[in-house]
mmCIF file of the N, C-alpha and C atoms, coordinates in Angstrom:
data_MODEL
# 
_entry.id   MODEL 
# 
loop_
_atom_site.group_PDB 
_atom_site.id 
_atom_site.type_symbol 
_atom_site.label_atom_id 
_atom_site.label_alt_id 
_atom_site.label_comp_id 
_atom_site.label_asym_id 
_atom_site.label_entity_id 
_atom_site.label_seq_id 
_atom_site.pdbx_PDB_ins_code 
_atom_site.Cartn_x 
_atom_site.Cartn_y 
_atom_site.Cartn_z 
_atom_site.occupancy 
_atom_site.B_iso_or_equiv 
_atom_site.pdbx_formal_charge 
_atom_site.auth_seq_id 
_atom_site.auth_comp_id 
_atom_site.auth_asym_id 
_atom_site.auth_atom_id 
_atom_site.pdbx_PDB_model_num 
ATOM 1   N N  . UNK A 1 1  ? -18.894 -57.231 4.294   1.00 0.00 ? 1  UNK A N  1 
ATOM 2   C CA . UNK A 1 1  ? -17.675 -56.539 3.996   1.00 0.00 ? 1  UNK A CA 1 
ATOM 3   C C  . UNK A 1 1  ? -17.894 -55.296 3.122   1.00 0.00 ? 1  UNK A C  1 
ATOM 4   N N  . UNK A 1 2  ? -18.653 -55.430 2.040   1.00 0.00 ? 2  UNK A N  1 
ATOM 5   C CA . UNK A 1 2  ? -18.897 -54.334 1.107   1.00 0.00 ? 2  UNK A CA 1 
ATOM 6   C C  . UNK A 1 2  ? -19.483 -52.922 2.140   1.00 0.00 ? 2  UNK A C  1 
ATOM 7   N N  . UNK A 1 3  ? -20.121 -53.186 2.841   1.00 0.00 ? 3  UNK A N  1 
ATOM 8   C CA . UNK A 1 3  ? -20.756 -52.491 4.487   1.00 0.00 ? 3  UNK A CA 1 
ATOM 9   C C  . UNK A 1 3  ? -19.493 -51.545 4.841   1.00 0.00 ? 3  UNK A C  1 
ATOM 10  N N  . UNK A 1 4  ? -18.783 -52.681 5.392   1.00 0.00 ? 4  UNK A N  1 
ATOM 11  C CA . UNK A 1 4  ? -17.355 -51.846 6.033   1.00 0.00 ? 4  UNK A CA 1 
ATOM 12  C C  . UNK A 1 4  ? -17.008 -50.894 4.884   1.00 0.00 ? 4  UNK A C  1 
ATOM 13  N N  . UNK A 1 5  ? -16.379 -51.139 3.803   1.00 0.00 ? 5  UNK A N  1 
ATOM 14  C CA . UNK A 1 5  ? -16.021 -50.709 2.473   1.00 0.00 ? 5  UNK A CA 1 
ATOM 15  C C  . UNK A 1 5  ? -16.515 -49.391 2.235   1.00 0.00 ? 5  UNK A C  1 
ATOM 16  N N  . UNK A 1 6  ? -17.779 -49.413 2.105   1.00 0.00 ? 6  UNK A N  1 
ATOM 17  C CA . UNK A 1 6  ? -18.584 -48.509 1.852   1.00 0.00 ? 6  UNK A CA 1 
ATOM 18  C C  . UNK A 1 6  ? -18.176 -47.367 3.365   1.00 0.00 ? 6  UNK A C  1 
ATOM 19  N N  . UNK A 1 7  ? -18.448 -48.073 4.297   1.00 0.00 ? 7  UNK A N  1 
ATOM 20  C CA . UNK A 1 7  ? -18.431 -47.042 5.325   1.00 0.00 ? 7  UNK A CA 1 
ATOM 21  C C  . UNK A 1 7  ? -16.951 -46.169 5.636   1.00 0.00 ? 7  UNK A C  1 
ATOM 22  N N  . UNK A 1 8  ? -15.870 -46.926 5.169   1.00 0.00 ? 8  UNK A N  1 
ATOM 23  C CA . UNK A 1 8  ? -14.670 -46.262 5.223   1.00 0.00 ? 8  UNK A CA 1 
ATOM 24  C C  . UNK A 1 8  ? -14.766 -44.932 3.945   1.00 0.00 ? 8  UNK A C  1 
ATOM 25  N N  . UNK A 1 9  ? -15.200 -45.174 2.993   1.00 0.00 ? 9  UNK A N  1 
ATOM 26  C CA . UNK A 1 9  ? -15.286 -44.575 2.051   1.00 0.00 ? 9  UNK A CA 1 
ATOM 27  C C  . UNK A 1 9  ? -15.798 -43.193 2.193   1.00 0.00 ? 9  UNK A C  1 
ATOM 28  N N  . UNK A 1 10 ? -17.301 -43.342 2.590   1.00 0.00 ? 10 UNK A N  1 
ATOM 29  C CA . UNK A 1 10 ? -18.081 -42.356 3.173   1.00 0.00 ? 10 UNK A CA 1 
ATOM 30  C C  . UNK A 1 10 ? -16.885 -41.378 4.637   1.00 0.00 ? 10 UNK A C  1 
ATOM 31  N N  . UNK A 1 11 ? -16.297 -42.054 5.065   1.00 0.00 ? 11 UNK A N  1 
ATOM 32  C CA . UNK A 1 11 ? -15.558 -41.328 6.026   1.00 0.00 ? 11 UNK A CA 1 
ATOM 33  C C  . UNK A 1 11 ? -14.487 -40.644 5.627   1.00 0.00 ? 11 UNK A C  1 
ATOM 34  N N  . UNK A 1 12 ? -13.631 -41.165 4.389   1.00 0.00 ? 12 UNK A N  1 
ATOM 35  C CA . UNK A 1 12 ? -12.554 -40.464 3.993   1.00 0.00 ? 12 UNK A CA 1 
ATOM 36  C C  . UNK A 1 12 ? -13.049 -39.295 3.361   1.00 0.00 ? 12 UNK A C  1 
ATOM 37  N N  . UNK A 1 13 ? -14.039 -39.311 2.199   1.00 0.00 ? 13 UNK A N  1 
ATOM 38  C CA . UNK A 1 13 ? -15.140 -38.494 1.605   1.00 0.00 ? 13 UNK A CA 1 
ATOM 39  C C  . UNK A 1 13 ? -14.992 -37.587 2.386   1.00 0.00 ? 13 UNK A C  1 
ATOM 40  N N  . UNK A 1 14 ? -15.593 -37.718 4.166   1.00 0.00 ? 14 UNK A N  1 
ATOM 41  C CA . UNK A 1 14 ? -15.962 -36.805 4.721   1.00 0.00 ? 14 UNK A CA 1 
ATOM 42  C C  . UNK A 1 14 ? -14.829 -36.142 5.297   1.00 0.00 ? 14 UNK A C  1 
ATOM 43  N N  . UNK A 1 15 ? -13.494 -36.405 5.286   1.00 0.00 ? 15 UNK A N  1 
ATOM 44  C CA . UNK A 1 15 ? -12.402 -36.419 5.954   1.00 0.00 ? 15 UNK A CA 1 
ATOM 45  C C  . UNK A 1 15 ? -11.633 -35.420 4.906   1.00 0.00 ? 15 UNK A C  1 
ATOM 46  N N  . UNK A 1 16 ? -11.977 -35.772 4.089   1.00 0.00 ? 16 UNK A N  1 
ATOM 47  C CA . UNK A 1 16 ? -11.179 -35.099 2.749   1.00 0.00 ? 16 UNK A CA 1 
ATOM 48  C C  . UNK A 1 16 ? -11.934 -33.452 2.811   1.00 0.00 ? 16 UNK A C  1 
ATOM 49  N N  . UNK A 1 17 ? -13.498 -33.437 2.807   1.00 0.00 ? 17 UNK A N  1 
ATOM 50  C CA . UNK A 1 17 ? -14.205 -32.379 2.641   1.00 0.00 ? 17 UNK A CA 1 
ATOM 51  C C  . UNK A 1 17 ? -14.005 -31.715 3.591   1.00 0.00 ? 17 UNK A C  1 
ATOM 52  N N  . UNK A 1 18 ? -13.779 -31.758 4.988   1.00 0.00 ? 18 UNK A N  1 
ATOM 53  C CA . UNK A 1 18 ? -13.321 -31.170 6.823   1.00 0.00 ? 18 UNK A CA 1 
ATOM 54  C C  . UNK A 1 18 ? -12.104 -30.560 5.930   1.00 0.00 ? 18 UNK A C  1 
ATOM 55  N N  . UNK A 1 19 ? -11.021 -31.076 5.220   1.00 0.00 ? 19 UNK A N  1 
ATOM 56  C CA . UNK A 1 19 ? -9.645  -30.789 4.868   1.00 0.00 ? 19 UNK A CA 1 
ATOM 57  C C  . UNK A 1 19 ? -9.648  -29.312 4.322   1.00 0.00 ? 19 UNK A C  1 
ATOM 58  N N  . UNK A 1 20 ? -10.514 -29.822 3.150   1.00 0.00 ? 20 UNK A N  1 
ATOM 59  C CA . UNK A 1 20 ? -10.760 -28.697 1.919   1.00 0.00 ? 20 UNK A CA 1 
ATOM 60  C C  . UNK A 1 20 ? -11.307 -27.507 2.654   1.00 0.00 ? 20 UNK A C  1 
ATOM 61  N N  . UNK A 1 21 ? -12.313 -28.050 3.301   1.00 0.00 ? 21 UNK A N  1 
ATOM 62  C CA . UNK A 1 21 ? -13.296 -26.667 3.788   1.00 0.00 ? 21 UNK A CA 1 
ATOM 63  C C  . UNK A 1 21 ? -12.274 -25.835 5.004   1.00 0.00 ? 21 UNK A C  1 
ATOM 64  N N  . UNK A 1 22 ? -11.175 -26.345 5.555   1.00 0.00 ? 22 UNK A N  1 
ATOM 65  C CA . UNK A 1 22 ? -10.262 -25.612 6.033   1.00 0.00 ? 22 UNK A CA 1 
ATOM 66  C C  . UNK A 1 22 ? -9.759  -25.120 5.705   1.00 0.00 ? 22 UNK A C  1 
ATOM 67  N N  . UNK A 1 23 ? -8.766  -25.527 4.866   1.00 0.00 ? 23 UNK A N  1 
ATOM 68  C CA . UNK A 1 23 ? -7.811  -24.931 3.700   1.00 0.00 ? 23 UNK A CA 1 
ATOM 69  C C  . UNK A 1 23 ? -8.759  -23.754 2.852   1.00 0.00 ? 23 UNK A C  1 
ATOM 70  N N  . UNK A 1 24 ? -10.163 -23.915 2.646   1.00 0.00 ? 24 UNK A N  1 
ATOM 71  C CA . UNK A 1 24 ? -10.231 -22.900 1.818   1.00 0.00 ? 24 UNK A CA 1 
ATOM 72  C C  . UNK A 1 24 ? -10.582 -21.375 3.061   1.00 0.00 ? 24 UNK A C  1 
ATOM 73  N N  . UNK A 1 25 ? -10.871 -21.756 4.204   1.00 0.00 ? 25 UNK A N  1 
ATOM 74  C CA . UNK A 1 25 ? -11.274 -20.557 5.314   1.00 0.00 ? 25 UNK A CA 1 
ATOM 75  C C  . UNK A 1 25 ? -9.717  -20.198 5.386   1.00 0.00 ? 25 UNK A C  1 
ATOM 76  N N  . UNK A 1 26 ? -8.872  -21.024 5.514   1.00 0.00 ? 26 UNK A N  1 
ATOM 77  C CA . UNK A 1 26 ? -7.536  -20.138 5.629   1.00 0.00 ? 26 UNK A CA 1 
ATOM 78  C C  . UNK A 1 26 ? -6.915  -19.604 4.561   1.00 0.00 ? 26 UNK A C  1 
ATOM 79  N N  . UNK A 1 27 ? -7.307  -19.914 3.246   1.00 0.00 ? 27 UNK A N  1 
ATOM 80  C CA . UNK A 1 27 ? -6.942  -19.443 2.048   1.00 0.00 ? 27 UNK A CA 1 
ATOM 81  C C  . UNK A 1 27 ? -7.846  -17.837 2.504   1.00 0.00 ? 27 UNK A C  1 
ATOM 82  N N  . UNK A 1 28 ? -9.158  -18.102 2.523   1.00 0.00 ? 28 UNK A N  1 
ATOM 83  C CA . UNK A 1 28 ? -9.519  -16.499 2.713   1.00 0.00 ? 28 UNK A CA 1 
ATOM 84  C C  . UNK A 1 28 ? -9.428  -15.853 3.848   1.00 0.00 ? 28 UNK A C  1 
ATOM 85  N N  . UNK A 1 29 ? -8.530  -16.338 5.110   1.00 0.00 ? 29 UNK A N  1 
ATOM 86  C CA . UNK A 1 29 ? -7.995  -14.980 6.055   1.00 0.00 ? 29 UNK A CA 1 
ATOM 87  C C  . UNK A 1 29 ? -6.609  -14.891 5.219   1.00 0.00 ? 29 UNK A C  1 
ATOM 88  N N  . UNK A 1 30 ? -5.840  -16.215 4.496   1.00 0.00 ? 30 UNK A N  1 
ATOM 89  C CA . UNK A 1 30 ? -4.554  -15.064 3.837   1.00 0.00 ? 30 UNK A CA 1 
ATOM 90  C C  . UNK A 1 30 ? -4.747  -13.815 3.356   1.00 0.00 ? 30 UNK A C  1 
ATOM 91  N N  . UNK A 1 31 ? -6.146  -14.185 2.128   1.00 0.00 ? 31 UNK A N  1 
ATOM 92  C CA . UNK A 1 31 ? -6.485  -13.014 1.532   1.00 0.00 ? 31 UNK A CA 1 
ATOM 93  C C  . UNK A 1 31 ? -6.555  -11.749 2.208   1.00 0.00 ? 31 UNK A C  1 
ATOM 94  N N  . UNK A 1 32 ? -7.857  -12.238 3.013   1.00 0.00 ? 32 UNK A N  1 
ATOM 95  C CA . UNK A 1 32 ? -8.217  -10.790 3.748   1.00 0.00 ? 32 UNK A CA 1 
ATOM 96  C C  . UNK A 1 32 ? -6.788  -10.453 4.785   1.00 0.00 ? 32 UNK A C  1 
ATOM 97  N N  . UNK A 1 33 ? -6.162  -11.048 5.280   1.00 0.00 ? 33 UNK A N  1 
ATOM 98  C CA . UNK A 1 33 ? -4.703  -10.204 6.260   1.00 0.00 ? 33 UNK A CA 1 
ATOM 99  C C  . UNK A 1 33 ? -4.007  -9.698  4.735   1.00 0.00 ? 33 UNK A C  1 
ATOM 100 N N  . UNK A 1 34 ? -3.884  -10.249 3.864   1.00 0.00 ? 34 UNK A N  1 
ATOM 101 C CA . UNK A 1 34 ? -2.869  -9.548  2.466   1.00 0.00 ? 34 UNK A CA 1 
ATOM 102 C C  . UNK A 1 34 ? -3.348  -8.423  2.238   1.00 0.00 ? 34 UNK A C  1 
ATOM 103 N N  . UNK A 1 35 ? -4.850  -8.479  2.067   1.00 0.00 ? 35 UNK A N  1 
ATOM 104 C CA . UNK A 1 35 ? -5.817  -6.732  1.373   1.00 0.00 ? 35 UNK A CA 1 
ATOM 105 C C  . UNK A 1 35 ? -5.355  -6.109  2.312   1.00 0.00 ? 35 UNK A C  1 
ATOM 106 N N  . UNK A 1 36 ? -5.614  -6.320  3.675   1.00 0.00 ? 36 UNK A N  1 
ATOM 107 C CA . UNK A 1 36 ? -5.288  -5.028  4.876   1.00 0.00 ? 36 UNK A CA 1 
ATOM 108 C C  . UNK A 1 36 ? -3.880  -4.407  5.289   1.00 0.00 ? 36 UNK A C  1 
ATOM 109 N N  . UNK A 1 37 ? -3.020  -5.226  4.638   1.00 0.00 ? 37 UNK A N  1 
ATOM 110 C CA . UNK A 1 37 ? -1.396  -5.004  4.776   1.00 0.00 ? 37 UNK A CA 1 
ATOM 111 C C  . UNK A 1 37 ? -1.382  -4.361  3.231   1.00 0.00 ? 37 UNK A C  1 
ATOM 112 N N  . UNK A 1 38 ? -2.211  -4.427  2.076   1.00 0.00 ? 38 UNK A N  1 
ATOM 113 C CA . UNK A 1 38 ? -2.229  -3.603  0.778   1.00 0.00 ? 38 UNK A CA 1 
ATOM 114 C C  . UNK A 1 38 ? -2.722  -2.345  1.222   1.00 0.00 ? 38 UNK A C  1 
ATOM 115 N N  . UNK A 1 39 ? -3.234  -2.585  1.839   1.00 0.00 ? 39 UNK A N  1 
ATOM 116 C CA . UNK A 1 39 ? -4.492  -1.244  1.903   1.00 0.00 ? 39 UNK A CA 1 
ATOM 117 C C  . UNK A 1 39 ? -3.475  -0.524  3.414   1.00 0.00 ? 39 UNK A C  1 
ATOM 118 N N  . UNK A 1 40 ? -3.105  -0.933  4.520   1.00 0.00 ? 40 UNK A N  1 
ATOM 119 C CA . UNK A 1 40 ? -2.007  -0.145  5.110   1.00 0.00 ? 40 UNK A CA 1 
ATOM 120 C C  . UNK A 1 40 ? -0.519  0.391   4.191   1.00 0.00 ? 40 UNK A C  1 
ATOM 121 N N  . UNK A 1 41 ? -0.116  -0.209  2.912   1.00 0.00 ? 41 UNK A N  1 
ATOM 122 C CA . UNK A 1 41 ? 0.803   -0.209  2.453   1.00 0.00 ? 41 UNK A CA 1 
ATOM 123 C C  . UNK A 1 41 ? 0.196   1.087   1.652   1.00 0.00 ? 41 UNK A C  1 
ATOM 124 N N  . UNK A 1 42 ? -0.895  1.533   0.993   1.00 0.00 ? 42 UNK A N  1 
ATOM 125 C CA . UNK A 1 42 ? -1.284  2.578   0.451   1.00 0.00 ? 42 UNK A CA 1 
ATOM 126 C C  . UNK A 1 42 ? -1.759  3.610   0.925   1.00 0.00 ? 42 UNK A C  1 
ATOM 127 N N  . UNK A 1 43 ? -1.998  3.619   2.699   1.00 0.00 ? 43 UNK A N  1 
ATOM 128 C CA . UNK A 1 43 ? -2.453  4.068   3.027   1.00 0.00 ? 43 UNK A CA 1 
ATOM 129 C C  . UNK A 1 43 ? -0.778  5.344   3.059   1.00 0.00 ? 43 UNK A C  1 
ATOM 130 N N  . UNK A 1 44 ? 0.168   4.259   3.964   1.00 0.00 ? 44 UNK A N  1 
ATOM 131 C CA . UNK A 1 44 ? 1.755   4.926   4.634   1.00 0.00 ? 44 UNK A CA 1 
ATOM 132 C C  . UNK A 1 44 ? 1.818   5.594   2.946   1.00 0.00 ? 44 UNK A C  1 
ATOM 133 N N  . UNK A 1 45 ? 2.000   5.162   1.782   1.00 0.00 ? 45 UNK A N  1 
ATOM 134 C CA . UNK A 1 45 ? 2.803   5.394   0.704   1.00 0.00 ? 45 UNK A CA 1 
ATOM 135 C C  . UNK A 1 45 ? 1.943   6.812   0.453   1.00 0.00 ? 45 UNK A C  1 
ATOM 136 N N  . UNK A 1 46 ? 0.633   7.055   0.360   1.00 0.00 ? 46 UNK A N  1 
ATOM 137 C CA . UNK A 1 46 ? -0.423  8.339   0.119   1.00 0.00 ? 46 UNK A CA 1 
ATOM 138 C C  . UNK A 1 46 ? 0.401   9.377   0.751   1.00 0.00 ? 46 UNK A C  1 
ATOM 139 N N  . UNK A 1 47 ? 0.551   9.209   2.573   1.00 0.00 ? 47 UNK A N  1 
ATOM 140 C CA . UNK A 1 47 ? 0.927   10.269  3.591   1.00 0.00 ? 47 UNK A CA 1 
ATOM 141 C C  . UNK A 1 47 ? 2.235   10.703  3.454   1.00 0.00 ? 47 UNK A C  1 
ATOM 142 N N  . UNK A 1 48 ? 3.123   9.928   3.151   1.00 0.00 ? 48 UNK A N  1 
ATOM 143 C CA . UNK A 1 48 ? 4.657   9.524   2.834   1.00 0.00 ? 48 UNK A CA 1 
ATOM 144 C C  . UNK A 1 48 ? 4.652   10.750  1.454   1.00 0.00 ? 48 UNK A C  1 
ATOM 145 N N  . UNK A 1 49 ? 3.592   10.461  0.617   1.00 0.00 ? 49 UNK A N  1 
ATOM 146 C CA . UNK A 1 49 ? 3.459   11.171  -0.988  1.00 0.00 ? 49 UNK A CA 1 
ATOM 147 C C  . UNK A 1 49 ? 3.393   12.622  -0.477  1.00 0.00 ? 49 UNK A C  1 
ATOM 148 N N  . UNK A 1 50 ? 2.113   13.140  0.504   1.00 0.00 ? 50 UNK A N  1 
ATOM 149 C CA . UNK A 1 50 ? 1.287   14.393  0.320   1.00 0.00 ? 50 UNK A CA 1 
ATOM 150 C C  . UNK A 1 50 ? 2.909   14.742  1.324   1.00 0.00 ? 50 UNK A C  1 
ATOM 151 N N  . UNK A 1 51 ? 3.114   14.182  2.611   1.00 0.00 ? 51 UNK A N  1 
ATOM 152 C CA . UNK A 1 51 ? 4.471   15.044  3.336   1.00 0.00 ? 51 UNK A CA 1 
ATOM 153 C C  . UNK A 1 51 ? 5.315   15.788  1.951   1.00 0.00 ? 51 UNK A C  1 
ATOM 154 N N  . UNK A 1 52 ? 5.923   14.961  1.286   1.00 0.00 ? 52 UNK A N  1 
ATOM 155 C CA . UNK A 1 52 ? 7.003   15.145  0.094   1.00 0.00 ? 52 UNK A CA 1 
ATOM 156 C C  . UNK A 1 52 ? 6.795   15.862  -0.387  1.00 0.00 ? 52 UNK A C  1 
ATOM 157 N N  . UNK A 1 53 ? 5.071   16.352  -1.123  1.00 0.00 ? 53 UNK A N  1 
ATOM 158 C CA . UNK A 1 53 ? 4.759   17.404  -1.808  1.00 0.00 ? 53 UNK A CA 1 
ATOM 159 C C  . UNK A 1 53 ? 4.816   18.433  -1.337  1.00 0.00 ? 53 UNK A C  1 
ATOM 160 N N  . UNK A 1 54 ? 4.127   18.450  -0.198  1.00 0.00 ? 54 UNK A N  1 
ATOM 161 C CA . UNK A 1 54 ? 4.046   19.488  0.500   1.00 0.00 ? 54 UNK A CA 1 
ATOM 162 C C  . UNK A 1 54 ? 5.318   20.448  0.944   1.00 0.00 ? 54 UNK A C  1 
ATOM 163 N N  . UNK A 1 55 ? 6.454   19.193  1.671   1.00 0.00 ? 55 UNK A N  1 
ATOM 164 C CA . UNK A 1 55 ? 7.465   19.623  1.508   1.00 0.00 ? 55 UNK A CA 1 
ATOM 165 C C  . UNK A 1 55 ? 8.517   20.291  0.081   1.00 0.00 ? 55 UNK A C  1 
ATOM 166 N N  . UNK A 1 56 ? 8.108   19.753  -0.834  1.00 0.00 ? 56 UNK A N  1 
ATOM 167 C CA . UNK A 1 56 ? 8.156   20.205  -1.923  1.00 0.00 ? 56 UNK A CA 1 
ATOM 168 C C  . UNK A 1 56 ? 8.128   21.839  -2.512  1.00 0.00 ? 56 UNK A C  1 
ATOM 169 N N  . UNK A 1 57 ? 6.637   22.014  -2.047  1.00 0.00 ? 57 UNK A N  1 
ATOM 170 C CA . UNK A 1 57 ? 6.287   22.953  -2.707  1.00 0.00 ? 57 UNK A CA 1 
ATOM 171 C C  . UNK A 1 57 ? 6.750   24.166  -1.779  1.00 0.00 ? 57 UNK A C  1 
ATOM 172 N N  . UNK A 1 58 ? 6.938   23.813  -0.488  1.00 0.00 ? 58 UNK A N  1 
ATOM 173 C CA . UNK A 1 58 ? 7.433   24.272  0.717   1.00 0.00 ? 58 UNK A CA 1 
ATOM 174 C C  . UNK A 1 58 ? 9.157   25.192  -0.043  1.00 0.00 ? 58 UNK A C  1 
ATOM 175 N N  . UNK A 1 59 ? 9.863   24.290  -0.364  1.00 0.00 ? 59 UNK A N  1 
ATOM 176 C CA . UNK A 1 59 ? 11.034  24.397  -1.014  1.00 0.00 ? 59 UNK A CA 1 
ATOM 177 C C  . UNK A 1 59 ? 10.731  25.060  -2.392  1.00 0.00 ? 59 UNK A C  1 
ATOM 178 N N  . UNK A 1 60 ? 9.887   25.270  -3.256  1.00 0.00 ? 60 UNK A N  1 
ATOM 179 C CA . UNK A 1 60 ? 9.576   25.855  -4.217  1.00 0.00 ? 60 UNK A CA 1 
ATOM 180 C C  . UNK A 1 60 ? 9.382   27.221  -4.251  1.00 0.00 ? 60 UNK A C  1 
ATOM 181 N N  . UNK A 1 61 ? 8.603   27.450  -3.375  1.00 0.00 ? 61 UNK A N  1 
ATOM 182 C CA . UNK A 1 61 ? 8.207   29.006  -2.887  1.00 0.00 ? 61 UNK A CA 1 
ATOM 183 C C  . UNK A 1 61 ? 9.769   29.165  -2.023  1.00 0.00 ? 61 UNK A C  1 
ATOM 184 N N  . UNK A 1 62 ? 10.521  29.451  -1.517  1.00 0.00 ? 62 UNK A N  1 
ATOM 185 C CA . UNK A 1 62 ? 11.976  29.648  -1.077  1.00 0.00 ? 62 UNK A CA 1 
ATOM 186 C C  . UNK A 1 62 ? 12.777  29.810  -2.284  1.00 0.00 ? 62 UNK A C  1 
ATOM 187 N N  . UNK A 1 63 ? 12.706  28.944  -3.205  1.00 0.00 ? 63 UNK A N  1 
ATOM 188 C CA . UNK A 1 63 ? 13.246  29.082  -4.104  1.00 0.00 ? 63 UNK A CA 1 
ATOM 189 C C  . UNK A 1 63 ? 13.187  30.334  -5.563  1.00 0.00 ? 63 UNK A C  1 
ATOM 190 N N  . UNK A 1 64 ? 11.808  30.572  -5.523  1.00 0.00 ? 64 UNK A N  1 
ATOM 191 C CA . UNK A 1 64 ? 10.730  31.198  -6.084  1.00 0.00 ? 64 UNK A CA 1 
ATOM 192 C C  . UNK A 1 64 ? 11.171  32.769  -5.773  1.00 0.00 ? 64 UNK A C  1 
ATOM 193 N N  . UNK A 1 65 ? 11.332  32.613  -4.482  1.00 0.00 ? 65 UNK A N  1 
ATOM 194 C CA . UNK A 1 65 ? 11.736  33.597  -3.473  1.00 0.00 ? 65 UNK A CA 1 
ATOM 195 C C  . UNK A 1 65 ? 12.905  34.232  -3.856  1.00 0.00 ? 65 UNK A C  1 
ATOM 196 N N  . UNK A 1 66 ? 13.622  33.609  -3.644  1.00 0.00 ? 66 UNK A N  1 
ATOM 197 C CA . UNK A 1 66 ? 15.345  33.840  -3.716  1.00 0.00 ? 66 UNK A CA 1 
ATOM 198 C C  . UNK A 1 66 ? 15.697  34.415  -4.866  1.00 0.00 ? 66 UNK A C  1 
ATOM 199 N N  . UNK A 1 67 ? 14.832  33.709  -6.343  1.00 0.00 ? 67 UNK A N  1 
ATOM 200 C CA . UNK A 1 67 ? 15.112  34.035  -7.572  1.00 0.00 ? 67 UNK A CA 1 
ATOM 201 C C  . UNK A 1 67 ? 14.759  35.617  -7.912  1.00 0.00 ? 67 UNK A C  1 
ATOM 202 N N  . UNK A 1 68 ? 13.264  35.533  -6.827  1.00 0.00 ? 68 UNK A N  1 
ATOM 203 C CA . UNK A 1 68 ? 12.875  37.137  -7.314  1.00 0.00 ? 68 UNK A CA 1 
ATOM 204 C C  . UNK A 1 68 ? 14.118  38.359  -6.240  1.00 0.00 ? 68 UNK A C  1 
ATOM 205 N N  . UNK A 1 69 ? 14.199  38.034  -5.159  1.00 0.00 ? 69 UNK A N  1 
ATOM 206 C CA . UNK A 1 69 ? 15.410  38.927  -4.872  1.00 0.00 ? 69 UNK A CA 1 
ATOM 207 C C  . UNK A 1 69 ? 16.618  38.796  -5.474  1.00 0.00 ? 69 UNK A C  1 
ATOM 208 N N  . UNK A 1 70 ? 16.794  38.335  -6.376  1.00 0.00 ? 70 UNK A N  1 
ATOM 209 C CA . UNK A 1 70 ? 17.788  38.112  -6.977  1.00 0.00 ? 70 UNK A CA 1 
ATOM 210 C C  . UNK A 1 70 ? 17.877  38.805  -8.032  1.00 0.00 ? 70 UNK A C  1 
ATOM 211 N N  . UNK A 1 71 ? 16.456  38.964  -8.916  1.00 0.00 ? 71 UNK A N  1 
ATOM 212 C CA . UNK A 1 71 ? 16.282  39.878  -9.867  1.00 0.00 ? 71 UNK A CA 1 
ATOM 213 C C  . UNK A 1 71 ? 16.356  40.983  -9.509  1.00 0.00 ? 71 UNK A C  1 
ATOM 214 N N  . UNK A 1 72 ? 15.633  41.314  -8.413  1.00 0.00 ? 72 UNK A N  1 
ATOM 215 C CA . UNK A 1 72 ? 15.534  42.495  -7.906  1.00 0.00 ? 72 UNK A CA 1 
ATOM 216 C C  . UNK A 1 72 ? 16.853  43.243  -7.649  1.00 0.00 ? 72 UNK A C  1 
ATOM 217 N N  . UNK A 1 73 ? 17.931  42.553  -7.146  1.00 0.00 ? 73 UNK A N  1 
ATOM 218 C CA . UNK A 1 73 ? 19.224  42.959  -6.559  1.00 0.00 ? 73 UNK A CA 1 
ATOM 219 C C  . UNK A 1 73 ? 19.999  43.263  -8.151  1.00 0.00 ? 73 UNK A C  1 
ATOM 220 N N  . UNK A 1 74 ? 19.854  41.921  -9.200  1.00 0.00 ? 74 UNK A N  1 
ATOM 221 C CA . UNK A 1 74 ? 20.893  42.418  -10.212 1.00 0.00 ? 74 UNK A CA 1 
ATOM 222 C C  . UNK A 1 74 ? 20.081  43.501  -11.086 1.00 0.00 ? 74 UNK A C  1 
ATOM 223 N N  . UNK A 1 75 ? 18.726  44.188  -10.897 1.00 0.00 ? 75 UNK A N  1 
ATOM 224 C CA . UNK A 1 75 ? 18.340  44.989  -11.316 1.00 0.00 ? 75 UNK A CA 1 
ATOM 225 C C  . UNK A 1 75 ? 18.869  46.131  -11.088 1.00 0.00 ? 75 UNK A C  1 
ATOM 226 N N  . UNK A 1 76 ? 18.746  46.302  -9.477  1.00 0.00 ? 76 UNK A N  1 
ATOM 227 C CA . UNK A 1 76 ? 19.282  47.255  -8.743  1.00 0.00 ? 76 UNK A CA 1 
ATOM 228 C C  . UNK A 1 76 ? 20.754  47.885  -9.290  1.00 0.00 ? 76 UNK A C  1 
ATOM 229 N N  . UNK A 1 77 ? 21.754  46.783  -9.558  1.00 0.00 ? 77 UNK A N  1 
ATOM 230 C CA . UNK A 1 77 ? 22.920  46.857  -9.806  1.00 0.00 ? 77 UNK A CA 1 
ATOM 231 C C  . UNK A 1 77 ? 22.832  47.330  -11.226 1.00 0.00 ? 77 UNK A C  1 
ATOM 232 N N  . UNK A 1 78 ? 22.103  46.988  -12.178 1.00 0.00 ? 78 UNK A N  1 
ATOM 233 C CA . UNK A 1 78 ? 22.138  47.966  -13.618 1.00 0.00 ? 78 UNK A CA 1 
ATOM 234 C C  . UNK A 1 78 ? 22.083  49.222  -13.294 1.00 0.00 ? 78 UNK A C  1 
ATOM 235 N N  . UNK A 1 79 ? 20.957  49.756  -12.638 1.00 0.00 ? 79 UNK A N  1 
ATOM 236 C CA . UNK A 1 79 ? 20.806  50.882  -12.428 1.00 0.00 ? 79 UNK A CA 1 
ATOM 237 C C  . UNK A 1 79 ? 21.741  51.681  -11.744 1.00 0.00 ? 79 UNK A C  1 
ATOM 238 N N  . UNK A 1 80 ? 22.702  51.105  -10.912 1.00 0.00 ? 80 UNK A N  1 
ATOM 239 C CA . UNK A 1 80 ? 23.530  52.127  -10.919 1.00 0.00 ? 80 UNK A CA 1 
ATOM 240 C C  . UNK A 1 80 ? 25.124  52.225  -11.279 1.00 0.00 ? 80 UNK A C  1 
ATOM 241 N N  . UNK A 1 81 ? 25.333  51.226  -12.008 1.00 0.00 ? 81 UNK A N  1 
ATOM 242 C CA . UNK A 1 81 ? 26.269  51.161  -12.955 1.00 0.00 ? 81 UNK A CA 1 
ATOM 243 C C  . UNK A 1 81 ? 26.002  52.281  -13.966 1.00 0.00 ? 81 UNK A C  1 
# 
């Protein structure tokens, strides 16, 4: 009997370790699918950033623009007042 005993033992042992050693391979594809959905999430947020700036600065120079004809025009207007 101690035979049997022993041998169930050795099997759960081994039953338990099949468990773990799964759980931990799927613990590390969560990981690795999480990094690659981080790393796509920084990738969109970078391109998303440089468009904005760009657009930005796009709108800056227009603006930049406008201000100097603007000087230019109420200059104009001193002078011939």
């Amino acid at each position: 009997m101690p035979q049997v005993e022993s041998g169930i033992v050795v099997v759960l042992f081994a039953a338990i370790l099949v468990v773990i050693f799964y759980l931990l391979k799927q613990l590390q594809q969560t990981k690795t699918d999480l990094q690659n959905q981080v790393n796509q999430l920084q990738q969109n947020f970078s391109q998303r950033f440089d468009a904005n700036t760009q657009t930005l600065t796009g709108h800056l120079g227009i603006i930049t623009n406008q201000m100097g004809n603007t000087t230019n025009i109420v200059a104009q207007m001193e002078g011939k007042v």
